[in-house]
C-alpha positions as CSV (number, residue, x, y, z in Angstrom):
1,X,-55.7,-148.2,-111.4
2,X,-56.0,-146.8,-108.0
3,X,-52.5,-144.8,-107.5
4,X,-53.3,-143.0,-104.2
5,X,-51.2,-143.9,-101.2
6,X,-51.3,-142.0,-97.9
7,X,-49.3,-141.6,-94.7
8,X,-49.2,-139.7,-91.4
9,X,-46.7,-137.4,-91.0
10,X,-47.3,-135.8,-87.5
11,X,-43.8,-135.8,-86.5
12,X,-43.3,-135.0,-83.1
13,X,-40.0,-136.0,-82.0
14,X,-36.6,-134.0,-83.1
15,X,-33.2,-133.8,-82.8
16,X,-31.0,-131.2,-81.0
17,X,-30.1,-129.8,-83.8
18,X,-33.1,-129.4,-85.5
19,X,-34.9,-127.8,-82.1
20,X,-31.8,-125.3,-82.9
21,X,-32.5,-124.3,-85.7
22,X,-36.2,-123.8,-84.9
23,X,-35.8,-121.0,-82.5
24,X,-32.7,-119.5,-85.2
25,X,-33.9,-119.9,-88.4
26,X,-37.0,-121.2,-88.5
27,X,-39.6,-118.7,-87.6
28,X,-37.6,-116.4,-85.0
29,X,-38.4,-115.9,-81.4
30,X,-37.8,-117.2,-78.1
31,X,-40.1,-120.4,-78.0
32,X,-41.0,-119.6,-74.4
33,X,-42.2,-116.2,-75.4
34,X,-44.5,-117.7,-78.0
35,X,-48.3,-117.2,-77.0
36,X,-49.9,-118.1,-80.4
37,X,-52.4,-121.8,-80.3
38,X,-55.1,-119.7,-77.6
39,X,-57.3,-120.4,-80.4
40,X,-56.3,-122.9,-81.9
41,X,-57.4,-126.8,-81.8
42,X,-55.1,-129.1,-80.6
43,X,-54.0,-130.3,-83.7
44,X,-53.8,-128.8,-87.5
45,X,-54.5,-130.9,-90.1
46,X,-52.4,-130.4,-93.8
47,X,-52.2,-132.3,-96.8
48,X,-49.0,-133.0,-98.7
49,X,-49.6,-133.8,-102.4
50,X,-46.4,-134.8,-103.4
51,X,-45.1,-137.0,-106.3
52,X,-43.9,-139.9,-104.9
53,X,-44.1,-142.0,-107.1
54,X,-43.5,-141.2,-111.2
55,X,-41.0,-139.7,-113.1
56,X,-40.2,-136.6,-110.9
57,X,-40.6,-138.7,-107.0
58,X,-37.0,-137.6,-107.0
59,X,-38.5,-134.2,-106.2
60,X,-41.6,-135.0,-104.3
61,X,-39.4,-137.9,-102.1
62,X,-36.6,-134.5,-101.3
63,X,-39.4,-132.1,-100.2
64,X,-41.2,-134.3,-98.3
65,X,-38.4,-134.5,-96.5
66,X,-37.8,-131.0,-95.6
67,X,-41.5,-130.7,-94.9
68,X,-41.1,-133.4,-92.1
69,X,-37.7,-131.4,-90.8
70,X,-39.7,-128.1,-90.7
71,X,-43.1,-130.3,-88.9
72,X,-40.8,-132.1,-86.5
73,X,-39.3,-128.3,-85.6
74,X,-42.4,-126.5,-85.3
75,X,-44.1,-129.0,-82.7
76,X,-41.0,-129.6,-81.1
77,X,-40.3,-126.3,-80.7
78,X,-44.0,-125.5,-79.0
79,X,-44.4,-122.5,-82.2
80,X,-47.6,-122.8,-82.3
81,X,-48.6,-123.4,-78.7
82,X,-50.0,-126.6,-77.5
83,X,-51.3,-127.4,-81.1
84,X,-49.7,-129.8,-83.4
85,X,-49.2,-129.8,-87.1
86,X,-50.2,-132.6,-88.4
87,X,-49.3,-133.3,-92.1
88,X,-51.0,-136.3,-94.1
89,X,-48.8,-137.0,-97.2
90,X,-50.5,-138.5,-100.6
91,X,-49.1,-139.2,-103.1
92,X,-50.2,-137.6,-106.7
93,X,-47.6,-139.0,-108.7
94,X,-47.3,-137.5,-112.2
95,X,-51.3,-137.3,-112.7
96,X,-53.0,-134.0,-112.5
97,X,-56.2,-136.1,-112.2
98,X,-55.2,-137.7,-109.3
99,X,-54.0,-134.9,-107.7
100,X,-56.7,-132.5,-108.4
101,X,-58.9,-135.0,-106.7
102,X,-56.6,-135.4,-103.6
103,X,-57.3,-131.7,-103.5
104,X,-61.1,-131.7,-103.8
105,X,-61.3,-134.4,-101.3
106,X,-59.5,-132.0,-98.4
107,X,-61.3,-129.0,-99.6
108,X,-64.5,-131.1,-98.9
109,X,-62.6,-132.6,-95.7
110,X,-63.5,-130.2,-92.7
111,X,-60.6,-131.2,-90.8
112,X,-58.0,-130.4,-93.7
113,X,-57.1,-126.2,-92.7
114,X,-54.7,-125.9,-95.9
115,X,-52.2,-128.3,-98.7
116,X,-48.6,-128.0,-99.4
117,X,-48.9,-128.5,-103.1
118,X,-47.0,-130.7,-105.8
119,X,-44.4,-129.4,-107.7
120,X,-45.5,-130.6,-111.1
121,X,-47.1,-127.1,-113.0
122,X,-50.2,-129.1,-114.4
123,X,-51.1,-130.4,-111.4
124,X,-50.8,-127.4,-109.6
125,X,-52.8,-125.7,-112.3
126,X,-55.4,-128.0,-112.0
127,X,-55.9,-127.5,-108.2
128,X,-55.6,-124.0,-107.8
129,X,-58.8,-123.0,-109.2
130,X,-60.7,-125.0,-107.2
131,X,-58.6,-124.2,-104.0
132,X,-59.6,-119.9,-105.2
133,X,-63.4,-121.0,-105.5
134,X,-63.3,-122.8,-102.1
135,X,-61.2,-120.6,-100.6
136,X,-58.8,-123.5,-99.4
137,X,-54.9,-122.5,-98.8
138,X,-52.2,-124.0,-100.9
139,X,-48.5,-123.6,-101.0
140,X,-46.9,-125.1,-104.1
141,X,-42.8,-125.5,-104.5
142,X,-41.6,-125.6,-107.6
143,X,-44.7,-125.4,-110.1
144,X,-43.2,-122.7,-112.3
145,X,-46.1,-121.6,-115.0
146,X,-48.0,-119.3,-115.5
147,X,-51.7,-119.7,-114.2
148,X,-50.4,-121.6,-111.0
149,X,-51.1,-118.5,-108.5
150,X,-54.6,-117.6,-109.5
151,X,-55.4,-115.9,-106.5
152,X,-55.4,-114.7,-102.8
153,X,-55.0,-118.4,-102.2
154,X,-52.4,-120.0,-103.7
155,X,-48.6,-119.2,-103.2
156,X,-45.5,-120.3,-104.7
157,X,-41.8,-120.6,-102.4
158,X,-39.8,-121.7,-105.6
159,X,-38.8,-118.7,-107.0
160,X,-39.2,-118.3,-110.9
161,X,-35.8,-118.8,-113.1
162,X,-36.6,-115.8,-114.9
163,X,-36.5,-113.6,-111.4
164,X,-32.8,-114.9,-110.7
165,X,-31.4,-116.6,-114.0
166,X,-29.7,-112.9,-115.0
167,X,-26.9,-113.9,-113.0
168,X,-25.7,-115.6,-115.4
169,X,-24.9,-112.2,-117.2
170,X,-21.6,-111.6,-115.8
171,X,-20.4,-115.6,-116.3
172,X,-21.1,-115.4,-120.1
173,X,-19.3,-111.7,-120.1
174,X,-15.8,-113.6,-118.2
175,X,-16.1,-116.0,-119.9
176,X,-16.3,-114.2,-123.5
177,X,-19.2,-116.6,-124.5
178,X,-20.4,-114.8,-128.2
179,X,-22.3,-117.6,-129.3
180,X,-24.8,-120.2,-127.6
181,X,-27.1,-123.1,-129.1
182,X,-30.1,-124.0,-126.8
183,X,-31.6,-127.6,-125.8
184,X,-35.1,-127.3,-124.1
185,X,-38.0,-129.4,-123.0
186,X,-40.9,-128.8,-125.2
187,X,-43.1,-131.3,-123.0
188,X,-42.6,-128.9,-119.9
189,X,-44.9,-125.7,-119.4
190,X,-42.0,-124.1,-117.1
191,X,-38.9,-125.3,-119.6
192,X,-41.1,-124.4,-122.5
193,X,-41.1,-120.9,-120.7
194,X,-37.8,-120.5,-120.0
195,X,-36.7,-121.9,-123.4
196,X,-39.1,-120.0,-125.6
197,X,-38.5,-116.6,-123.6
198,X,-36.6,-116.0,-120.5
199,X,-33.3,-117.7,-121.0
200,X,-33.2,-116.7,-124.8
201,X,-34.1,-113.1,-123.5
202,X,-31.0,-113.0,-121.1
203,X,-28.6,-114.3,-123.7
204,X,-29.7,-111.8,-126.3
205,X,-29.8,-109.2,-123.4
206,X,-25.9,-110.3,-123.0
207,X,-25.3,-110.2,-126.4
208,X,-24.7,-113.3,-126.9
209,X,-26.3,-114.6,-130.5
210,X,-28.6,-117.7,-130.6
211,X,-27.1,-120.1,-133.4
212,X,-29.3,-122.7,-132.9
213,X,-32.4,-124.0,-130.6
214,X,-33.5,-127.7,-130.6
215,X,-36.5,-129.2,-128.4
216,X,-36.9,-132.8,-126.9
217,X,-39.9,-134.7,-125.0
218,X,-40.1,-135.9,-121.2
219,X,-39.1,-139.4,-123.1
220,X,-36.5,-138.7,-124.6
221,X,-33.0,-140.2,-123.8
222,X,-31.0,-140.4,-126.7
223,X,-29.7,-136.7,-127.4
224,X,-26.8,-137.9,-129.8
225,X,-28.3,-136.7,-133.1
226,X,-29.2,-133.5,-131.4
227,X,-25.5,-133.3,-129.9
228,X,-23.8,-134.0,-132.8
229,X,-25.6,-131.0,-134.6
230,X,-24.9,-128.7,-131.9
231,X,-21.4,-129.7,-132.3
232,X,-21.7,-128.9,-135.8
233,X,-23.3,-125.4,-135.1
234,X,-19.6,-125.2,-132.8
235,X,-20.8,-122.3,-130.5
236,X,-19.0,-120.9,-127.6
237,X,-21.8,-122.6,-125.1
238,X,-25.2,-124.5,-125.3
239,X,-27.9,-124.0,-122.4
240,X,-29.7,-127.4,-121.2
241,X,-33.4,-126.7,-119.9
242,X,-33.7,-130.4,-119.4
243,X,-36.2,-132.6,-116.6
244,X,-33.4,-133.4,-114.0
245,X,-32.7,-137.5,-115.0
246,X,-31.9,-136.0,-118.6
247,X,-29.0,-133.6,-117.3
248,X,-26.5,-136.0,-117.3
249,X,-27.8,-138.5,-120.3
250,X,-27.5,-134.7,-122.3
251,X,-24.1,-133.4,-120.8
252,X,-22.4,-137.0,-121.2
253,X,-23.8,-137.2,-124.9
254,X,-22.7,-133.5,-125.9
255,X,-19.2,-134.3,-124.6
256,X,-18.9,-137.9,-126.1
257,X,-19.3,-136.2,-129.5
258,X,-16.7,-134.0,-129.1
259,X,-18.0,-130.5,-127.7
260,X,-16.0,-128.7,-125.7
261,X,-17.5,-125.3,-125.0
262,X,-19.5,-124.2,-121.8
263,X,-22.7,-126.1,-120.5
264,X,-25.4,-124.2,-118.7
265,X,-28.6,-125.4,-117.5
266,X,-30.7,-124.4,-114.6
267,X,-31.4,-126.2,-111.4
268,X,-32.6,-129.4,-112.8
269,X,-29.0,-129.9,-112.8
270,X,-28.8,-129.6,-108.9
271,X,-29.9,-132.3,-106.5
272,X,-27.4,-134.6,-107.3
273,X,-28.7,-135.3,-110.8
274,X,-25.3,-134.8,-112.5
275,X,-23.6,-137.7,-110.6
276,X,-23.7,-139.9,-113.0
277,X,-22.3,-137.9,-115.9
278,X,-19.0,-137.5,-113.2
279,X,-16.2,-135.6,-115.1
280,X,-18.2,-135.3,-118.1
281,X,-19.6,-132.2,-116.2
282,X,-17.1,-131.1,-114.8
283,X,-17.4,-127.4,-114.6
284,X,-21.4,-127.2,-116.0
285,X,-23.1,-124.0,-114.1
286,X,-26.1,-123.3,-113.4
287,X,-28.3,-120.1,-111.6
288,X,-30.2,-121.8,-108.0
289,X,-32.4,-120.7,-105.9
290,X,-30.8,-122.7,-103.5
291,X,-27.2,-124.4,-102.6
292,X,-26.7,-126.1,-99.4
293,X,-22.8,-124.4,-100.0
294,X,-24.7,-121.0,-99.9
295,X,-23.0,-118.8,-96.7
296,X,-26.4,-117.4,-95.8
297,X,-26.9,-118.5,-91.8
298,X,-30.2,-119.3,-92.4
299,X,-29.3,-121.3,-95.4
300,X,-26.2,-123.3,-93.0
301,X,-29.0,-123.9,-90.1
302,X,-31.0,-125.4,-92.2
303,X,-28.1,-127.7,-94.2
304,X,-26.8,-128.2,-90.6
305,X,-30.5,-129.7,-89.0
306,X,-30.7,-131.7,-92.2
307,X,-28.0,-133.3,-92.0
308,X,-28.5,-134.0,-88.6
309,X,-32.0,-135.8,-88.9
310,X,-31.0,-137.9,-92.4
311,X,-27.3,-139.3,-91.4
312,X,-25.1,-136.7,-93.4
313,X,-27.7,-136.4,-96.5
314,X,-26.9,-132.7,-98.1
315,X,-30.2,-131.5,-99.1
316,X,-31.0,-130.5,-102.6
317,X,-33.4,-127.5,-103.3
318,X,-36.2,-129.8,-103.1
319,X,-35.9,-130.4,-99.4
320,X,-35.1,-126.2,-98.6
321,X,-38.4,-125.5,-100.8
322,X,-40.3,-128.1,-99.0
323,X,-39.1,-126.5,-95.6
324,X,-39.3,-123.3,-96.4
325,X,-42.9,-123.8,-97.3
326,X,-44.2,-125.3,-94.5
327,X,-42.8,-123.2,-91.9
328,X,-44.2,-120.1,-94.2
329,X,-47.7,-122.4,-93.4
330,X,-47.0,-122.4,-89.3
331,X,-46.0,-118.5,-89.7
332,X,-49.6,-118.2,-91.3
333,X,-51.2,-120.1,-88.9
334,X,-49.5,-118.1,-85.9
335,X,-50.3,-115.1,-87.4
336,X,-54.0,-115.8,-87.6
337,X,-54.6,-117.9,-84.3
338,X,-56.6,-119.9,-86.0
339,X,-57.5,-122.7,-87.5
340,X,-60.1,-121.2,-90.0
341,X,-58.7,-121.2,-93.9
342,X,-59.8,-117.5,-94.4
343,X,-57.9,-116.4,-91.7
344,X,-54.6,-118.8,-92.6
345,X,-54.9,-117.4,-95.7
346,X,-54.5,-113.5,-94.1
347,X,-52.2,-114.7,-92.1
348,X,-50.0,-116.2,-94.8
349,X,-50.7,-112.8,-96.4
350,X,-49.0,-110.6,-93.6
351,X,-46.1,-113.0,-93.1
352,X,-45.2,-112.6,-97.2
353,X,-45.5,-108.5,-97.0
354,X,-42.5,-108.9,-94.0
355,X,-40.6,-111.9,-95.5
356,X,-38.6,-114.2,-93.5
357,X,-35.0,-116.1,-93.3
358,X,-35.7,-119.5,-94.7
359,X,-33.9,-122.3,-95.7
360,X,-32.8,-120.4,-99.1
361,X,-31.8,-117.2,-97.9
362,X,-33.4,-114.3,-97.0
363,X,-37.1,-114.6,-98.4
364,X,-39.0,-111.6,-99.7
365,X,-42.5,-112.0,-102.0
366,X,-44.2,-110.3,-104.8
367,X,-47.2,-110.5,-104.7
368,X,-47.7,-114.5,-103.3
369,X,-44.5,-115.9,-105.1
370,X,-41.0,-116.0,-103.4
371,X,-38.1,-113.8,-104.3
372,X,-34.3,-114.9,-103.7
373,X,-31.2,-113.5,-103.9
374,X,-30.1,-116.8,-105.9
375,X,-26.6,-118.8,-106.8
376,X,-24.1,-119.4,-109.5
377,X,-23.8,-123.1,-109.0
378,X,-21.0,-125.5,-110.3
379,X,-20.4,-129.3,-110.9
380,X,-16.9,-129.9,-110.0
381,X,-16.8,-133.6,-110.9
382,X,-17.6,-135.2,-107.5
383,X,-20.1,-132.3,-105.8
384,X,-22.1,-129.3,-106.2
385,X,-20.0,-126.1,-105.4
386,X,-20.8,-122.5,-105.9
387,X,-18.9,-119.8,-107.5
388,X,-17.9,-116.3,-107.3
389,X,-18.8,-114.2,-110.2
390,X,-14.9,-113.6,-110.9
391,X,-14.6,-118.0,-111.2
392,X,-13.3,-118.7,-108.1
């Protein structure tokens, strides 16, 4: 079955707002002032693998979305000269064949000059190899594994859990947590990882003691055998590592049968996907890379643009990762003056080694994968929040 679906996204038209936030946050600079596009075409050809359709579209429909805020910015704002960004969207679903041959076909494409890449770790694992041997650049969001950045070639703007999720240090100390029992994805290289090693490392690290650790699929729904052990096992908190539709399946089940210690997760449970569990989750945190309640200017410029363009819609982290990656692309491109993939790629390299204020803070790299400051965020039984470190 042929899955592939394609549109145009060379968004030329923007808002007030968003034209804003171009010149403040976006990629800095008077837009007058800008003399980058001498040599460059008159437009710039990029294509979007995104999961649009499948079990995560949730996160491939949200970034898309800040990738067409950030296009309809840069060509609004004249950043890179005369020249357009044009970005053609496909749609690679939840199959890594079908998106490592979306990839191969603009590697072979002339006219392609990089790819904003999926979010899904297979996938990207799949495609980066082949982007290092043809020396094609790709940005991915999310995409957590390792074996994703291979290279000079590929780069990452969804910071790893395990670079930010010690935050969580000083919650479990406040909140005298002495005990936890941990719920993880087996099915999922990046929940495998941080349930096998990084959020069982920080717990330890806390000295907290690990009573009990359970693993589920990508199909699983029914966690109410699982909960009703955990409530057995009665530990001071359990940590959900969960795909983001089985957050609130999970946190609804665990409270049904009775348990009434602390929930932690990570931020699958952000992007609205607790909403249905309502006041069952009620006070579940979570470390972010992002929160559009976040006080970072940057960070409101963004939320503020956003909300502009999509009628009141508060983004998710999907939407800040897909924005912050593409303008990291048109700071690439500036920086090179050209439309030439080797010289994208350098340019990509220099704007990394400074950083930039993006839609999720202040942005620093190592090596080619993002670094933020990160969030404590909270379900408060109707929104996202975020909280101090003293529960406020």
């Amino acid at each position: 079955m042929n899955m592939r679906k394609s549109w145009s996204r060379s968004v030329l038209a923007a808002t007030g707002a968003a034209v804003l936030l171009a010149g403040a946050a976006g990629c800095g600079g008077d837009p007058a002032e800008s003399t980058a596009g001498e040599g460059l075409p008159d437009t710039i050809k990029v294509m979007s693998i995104k999961e649009m359709t499948g079990a995560v579209s949730f996160a491939g429909e949200n970034s898309t979305k800040g990738v067409d805020l950030a296009v309809e910015q840069i060509n609004e704002q004249g950043f890179l000269g005369d020249t357009k960004l044009e970005v053609v969207l496909e749609d690679g679903s939840d199959s890594t064949q079908e998106a490592a041959s979306l990839a191969t076909q603009a590697i072979s494409d002339s006219s392609y000059s990089a790819i904003l890449g999926p979010g899904l770790s297979s996938q990207a694992s799949a495609i980066s190899p082949i982007a290092e041997k043809n020396q094609m650049p790709v940005i991915y969001y999310q995409a957590g594994s390792k074996g994703v950045l291979t290279g000079d070639y590929t780069y990452r703007v969804t910071a790893p859990a395990e670079s930010y999720y010690h935050i969580i240090g000083d919650y479990l100390a406040e909140k005298k947590i002495e005990t936890a029992a941990l719920l993880y994805n087996s099915a999922n290289p990046t929940l495998t990882e941080l349930g096998e090693n990084v959020v069982p490392g920080v717990i330890e690290d806390n000295g907290v003691s690990i009573e009990r650790s359970d693993t589920v699929t990508n199909e699983t729904q029914d966690f109410t055998a699982v909960s009703s052990q955990i409530v057995k096992a009665d530990t001071d908190a359990v940590f959900l590592l969960l795909l983001g539709p089985q957050n609130p399946r999970a946190v609804s089940q665990l409270r049904q049968k009775g348990y009434e210690g602390e929930i932690i997760g990570m931020t699958t449970m952000g992007a609205g996907n607790l909403e249905t569990a309502g006041e069952d989750a009620a006070g579940v945190v979570w470390p972010s890379n992002f929160s559009a309640r976040s006080e970072a200017p940057s960070t409101q410029e963004f939320v503020e643009a956003y909300k502009a363009k999509y009628d009141g819609e508060i983004p998710n982290n999907y939407a800040a990762e897909g924005y912050d990656a593409t303008w990291l692309l048109a700071r690439g491109i500036k920086e090179a003056n050209s439309a030439d993939r080797v010289a994208i790629q350098e340019g990509i390299a220099k704007v990394a080694q400074e950083g930039f204020d993006g839609a999720q803070g202040p942005l620093t790299f190592e090596g080619n994968d993002v670094r933020v400051e990160g969030v404590l965020a909270s379900w408060d039984g109707s929104e996202e929040i975020v909280i101090t470190l003293d529960g406020s």
